[in-house]
Structures are given as C-alpha cells and as structure tokens.
C-alpha positions in Angstrom: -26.8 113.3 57.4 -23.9 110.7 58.6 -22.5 111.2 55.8 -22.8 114.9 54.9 -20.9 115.2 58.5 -18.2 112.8 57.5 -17.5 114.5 54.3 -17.3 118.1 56.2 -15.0 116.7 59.2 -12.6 115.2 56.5 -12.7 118.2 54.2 -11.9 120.3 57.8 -9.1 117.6 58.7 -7.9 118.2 54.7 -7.6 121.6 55.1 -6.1 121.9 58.3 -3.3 119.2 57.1 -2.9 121.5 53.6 -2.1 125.0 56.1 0.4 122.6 57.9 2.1 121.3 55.2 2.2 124.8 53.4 3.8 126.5 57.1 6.3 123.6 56.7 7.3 124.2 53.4 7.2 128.0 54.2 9.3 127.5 56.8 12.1 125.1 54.8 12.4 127.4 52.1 12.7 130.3 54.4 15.9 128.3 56.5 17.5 127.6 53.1 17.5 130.1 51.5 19.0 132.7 54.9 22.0 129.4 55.3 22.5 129.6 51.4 22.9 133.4 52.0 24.9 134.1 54.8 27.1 131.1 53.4 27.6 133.0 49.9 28.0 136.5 52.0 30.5 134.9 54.0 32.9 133.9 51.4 32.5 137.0 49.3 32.9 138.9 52.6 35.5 137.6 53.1 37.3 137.8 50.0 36.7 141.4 49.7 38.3 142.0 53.1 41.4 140.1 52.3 41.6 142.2 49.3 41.6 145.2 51.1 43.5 144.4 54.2 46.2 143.4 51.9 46.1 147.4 50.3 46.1 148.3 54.0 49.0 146.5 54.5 50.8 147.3 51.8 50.5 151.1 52.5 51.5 150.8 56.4 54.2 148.9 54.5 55.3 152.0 52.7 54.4 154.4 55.6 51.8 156.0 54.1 49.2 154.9 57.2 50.5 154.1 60.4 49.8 150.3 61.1 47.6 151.0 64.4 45.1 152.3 62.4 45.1 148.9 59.9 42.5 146.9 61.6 40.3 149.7 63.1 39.7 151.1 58.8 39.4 147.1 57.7 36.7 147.2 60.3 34.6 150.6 59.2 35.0 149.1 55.5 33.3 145.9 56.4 30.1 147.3 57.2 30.0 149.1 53.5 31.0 145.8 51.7 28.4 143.9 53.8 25.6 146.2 52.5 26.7 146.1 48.5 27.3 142.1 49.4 23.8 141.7 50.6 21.2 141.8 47.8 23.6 140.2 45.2 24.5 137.4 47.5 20.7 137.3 48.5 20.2 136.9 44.7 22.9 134.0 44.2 21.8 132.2 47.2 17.8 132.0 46.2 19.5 131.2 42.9 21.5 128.0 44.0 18.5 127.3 46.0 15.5 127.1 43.1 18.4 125.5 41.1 19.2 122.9 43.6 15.0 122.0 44.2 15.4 121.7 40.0 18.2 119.3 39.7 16.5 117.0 42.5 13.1 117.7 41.4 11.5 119.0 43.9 9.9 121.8 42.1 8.1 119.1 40.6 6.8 118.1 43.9 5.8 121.8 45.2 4.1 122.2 41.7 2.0 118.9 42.2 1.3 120.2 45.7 -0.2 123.6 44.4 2.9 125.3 45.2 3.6 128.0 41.7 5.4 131.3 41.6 2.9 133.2 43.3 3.4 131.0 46.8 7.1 130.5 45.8 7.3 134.4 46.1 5.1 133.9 49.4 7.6 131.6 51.1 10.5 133.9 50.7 9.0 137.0 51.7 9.8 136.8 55.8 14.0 136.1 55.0 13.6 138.8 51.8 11.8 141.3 53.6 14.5 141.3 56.4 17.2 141.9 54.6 15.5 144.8 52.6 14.8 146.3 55.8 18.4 145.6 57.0 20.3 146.9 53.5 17.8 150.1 54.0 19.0 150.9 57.7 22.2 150.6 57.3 22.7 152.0 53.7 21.0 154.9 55.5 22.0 155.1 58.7 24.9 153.1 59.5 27.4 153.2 56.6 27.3 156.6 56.3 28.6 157.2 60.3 31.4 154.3 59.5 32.3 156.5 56.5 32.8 159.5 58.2 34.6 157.5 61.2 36.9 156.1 58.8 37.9 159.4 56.7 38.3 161.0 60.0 40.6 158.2 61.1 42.5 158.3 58.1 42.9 162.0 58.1 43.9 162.2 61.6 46.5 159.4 60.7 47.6 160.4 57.8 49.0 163.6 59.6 50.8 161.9 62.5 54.2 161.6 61.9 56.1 159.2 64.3 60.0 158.7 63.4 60.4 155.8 65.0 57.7 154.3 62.3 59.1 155.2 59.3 60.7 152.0 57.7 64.9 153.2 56.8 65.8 152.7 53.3 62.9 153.1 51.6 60.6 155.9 50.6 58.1 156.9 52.9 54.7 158.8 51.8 53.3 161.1 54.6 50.1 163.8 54.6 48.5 161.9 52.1 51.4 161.4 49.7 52.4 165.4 50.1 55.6 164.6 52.1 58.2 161.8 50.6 60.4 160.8 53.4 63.9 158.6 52.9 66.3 158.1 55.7 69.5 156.3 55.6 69.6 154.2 58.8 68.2 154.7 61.9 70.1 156.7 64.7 71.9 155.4 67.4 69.2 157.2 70.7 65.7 155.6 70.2 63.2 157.4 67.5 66.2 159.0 65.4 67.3 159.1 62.0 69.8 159.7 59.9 70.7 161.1 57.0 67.3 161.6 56.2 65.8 162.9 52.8 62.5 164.8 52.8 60.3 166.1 49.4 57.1 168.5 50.4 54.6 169.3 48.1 53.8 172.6 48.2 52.2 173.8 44.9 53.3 175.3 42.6 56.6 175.3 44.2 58.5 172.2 46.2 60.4 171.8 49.0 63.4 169.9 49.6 65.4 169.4 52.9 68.1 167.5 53.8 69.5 166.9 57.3 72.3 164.6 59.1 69.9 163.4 61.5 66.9 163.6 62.5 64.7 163.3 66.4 61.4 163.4 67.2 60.4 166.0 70.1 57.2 166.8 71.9 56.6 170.1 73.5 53.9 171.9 75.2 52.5 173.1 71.9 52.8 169.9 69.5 55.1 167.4 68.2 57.7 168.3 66.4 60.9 166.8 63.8 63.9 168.5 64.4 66.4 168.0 61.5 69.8 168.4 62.3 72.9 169.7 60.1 71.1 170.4 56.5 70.2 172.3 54.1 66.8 173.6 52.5 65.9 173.7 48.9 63.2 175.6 47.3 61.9 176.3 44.1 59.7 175.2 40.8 60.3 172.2 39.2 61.9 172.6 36.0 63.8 176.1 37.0 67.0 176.6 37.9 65.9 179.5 40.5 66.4 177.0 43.5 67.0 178.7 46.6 69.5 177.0 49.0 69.7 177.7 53.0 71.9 175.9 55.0 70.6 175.0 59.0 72.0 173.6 62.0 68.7 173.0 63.4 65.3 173.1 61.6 61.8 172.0 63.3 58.9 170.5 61.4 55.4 170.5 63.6 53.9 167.5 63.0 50.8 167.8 64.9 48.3 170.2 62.7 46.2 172.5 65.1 42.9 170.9 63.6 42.2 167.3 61.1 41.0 168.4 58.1 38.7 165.3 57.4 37.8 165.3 53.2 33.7 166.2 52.6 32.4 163.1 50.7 29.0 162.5 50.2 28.9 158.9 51.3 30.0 160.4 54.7 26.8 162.4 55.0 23.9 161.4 57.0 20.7 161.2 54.9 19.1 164.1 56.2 21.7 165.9 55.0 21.4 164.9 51.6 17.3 165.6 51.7 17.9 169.2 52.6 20.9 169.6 50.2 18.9 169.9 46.3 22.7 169.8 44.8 22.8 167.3 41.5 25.7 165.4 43.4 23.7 164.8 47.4 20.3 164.0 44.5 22.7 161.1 42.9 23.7 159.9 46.3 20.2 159.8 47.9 19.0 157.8 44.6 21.9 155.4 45.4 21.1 154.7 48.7 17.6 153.9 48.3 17.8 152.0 45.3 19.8 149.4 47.4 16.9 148.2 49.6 14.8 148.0 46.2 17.3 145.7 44.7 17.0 143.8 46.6 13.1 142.8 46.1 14.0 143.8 42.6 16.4 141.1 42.2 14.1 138.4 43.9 10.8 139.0 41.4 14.0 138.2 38.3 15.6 135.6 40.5 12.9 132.5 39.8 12.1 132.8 35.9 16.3 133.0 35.4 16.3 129.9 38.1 14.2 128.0 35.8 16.0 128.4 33.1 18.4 125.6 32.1 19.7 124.8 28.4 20.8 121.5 28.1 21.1 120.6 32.1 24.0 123.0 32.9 24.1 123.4 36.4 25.7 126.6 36.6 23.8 128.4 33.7 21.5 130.2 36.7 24.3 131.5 38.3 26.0 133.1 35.6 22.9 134.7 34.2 22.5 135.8 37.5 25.9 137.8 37.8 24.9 139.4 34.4 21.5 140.3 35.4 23.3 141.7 38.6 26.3 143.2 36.2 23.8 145.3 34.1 21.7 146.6 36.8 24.4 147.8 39.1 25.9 149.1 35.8 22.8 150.8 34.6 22.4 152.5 38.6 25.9 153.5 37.9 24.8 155.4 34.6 21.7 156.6 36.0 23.7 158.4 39.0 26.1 159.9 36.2 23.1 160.9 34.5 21.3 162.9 37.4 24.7 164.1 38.6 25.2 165.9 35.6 21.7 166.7 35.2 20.6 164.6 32.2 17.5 163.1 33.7 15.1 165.2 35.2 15.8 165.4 39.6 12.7 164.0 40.2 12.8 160.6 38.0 16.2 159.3 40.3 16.8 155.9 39.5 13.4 154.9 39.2 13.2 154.0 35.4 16.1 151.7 36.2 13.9 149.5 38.8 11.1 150.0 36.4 13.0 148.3 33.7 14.6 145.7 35.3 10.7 144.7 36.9 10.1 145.0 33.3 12.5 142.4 32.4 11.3 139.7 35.3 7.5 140.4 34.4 8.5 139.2 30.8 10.2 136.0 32.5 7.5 135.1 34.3 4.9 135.4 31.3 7.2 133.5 28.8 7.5 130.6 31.6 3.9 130.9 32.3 3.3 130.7 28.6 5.7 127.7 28.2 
C-alpha cells in the first residue's frame, strides 16, 4: 500500500515537473523566435525605407513633390512595407531559429525530451498567431486608410505650386509631370523668377509660355503665377501650325477648385471591395486575405526546410527559405492576374495557391518523418 502511494506521488511530482519544463520551453521558443523577428523586420524595414526616402528625395530634388510632404508619405509607406515585411521576416526568423537549435544541438535535446514537430508547432503558435491576427488587421483595415491618406497627400501636393520652391536652373516637373518648369535665376523681391520657361501638357496639343519674370500672388479666389513680358505658344507637336501670342501679363491659378485624388484599389476599404463583384476589387480582396494565411502557411513549410542541411551549410535554410517565399509571392502574383482577367473561376481566389504550397510542407514533413 506504502508503496503503491509512493509510486503515485512520484508519478504526480513527474508529471507536474514534465508540464513545467514543457511551459518553459514553450515560453523560450516563443521569446526567440518574436526577438529573431522583430530583429530581421527591423533591418529589412529599414532598408526598404531608405530605399524609398531616397526616391522621395530625389523627386523633391527635381520639384516634382514639395519637400514638406517627404517625411509625412515615408511615414504612410511604412505601415504597407511593415505588413508585406511581416510573414517573410516571421518565416526567416523561425528559420534562423530551428537552424540555430540544429547547429548547437538542441533539437536533439527537445527530441529526447518528447518535444517533435507536432509540440514544435505548439510552442510557436501564441507569437505566430499574433502576428496573423496583426498582418490581417492592418492589411484590412489599416493600410488601406494610409493608402488613401498618402494619394491624397500626394495629389493635393502635387498641384501646389510655390515659386519660391522651385530649384533655378534645372527642370522642374509639376501636376504630376504635366507642367515642366525652367527658370533662369531667381528674381531680385522674394518668391520671383526669371526668365522662366514653362511646357504644359495638354493633349493632344501643348502649351508653351515664356515670360521675363515671374511672382507668385494670392488673392481672394486662389493662388496665382503671374508671368511677366512673354509670349504663348500653342500647337501639336510635329506641326508647324504653332500659334504665337505675345503678353505683358499672364496669370496661371495654381490652386485647383477641388484635389482630384487617383481611385486605386489598395486605397479602398474592404467593405468596399465585398460589395464591388468587379474582377479587379475580387483580385484585391484575394490579396489581402491571403496575407494573414501566409503567414501560418509559411510556418507549417518553415521546420521540414529548417531541417534540411546538405553537407553542414549554415545558410542553406535561409536561402531555400527566400525561394519558398519567391515562388509563393510569385504564384499569388499570377493567381491575382489570373482572377483579374478572369481565368480562374471568382470563387476559387487564391485558394489553390495556399492549397499547394500546404501541399508542398505536408510532403516535407512526411519525407522527414519517413527519414
């Protein structure tokens, strides 16, 4: 009877020490692999901001967007590189992580202690979970608003026009690349120019003026550039037919009585694109869902590919990683072209790419299983 109890207390004290050890490892896995992420969504982050902040630049450079508006469009772009970022960095990071337990062989120690695939899967699910849920609200919610802010922003800057902004002796493109400005030198009173050059494109015909000087007024209705001492040219390119007009004084309103902000369908909220059955808003839709599902996608391929090292290389994970990641985001790409022109049928959206690429880590996992 003694010894019937001892052997049930120690089995109880067993178990209870198992469960502890298991929440321990849970837990360690689950810290890794969120510093490995946020660590390889950093730097790529970051890389892909300095990218564009450099185009930014270099087109406030030219005058083609005032430089104001630099920083506030670098910051509505974040938010849509930080959700493609997430599940391929998410991917990478549990990938350096199974690699890293290889190389100092601690898988061998989790699979001594009962630890396989199955748990392997378990102790990831709280940090993989969250960012699916966080890739699905802001794919949804989020990053469409920051769209529309930033076409909006860019629309309503793209149609100011401030003289003392554009750069003297080089050409400046204004209205979204429709108006080519040049001016000489700047003028002597604050926010003039002159000898100023300007090319509007107004198909099918253009529109060439060319003025002494050049100041910037506001009045009660607008803004306006007044050119001074010029003439106006106008005409089709490659005909003779040019109509001259000479001008002692010639006003340009700046300040358009409405923005026309450019309909794109990664500005529109989701419910819009439910009620809207058009090919195109179908395509979009797909897209944004299938970005949460990569990311759990992506997880399932992540450990059979981690496991997988020819020869010792360190880095063989990784790379098959980004070509795993290269022919799904390829094959989502083809799969939107497909639905947006109507080669699939509306209702199969991207789901036979998921299907295939579950396909593909179910097919890992039984060849390691196997092995």
């Amino acid at each position: 009877m003694l010894d019937y109890q001892y052997r049930a207390n120690l089995t109880g004290r067993t178990g209870k020490s198992s469960r502890l050890m298991s929440s321990v490892l849970h837990r360690y896995l689950g810290l890794e692999l969120l510093r490995y992420w946020l660590a390889f969504t950093l730097v790529l982050w970051l890389v892909l901001l300095t990218a564009r902040f450099s185009l930014y630049l270099g087109q406030a450079a030219s005058g083609r967007l005032p430089a104001d508006t630099v920083l506030l469009l670098l910051g509505l772009k974040s938010v849509g590189f930080f959700v493609f970022l997430m599940p391929l960095t998410l991917f990478l990071a549990l990938l350096w992580l199974l690699g890293r337990l290889n190389r100092d062989s601690e898988t061998l120690v989790l699979a001594a202690s009962g630890m396989g695939p199955a748990r392997l899967y378990r102790a990831f699910a709280l940090p993989v979970l969250s960012v699916t849920v966080l890739v699905a609200v802001l794919s949804t919610w989020l990053v469409p608003q920051t769209a529309e802010k930033g076409y909006r922003l860019r629309a309503e800057a793209e149609q100011r026009l401030d003289a003392s902004a554009l750069a003297p002796g080089q050409f400046n493109f204004l209205r979204g690349g429709k108006w080519l400005v040049y001016a000489q030198r700047r003028g002597a009173a604050p926010g003039s120019l002159e000898d100023l050059f300007i090319h509007i494109d107004r198909q099918p015909r253009a529109q060439i003026l060319v003025a002494k000087r050049a100041t910037l007024e506001t009045r009660d209705n607008g803004r306006y550039l007044v050119l001074g001492e010029g003439y106006q040219y106008d005409g089709k390119a490659g005909q003779a037919n040019y109509r001259r007009l000479r001008f002692r004084d010639y006003s340009i309103r700046l300040d358009p009585s409405r923005v026309e902000v450019p309909s794109k369908l990664d500005a529109f909220s989701t419910a819009e694109l439910i009620s809207d059955n058009s090919p195109e808003s179908r395509a979009e839709l797909a897209m944004r869902i299938a970005r949460p599902l990569s990311v759990l996608v992506l997880v399932l391929i992540a450990i059979p590919i981690a496991r997988f090292r020819p020869a010792g290389s360190r880095y063989t994970p990784i790379w098959m990683g980004v070509l795993v990641f290269t022919l799904y985001f390829n094959l989502l790409n083809v799969g939107r072209m497909w639905i947006e022109n109507e080669t699939l049928v509306g209702s199969l959206g991207l789901w036979w790419v998921h299907a295939l690429m579950l396909l593909i880590g179910v097919v890992l996992l039984r060849r390691r299983a196997t092995s």
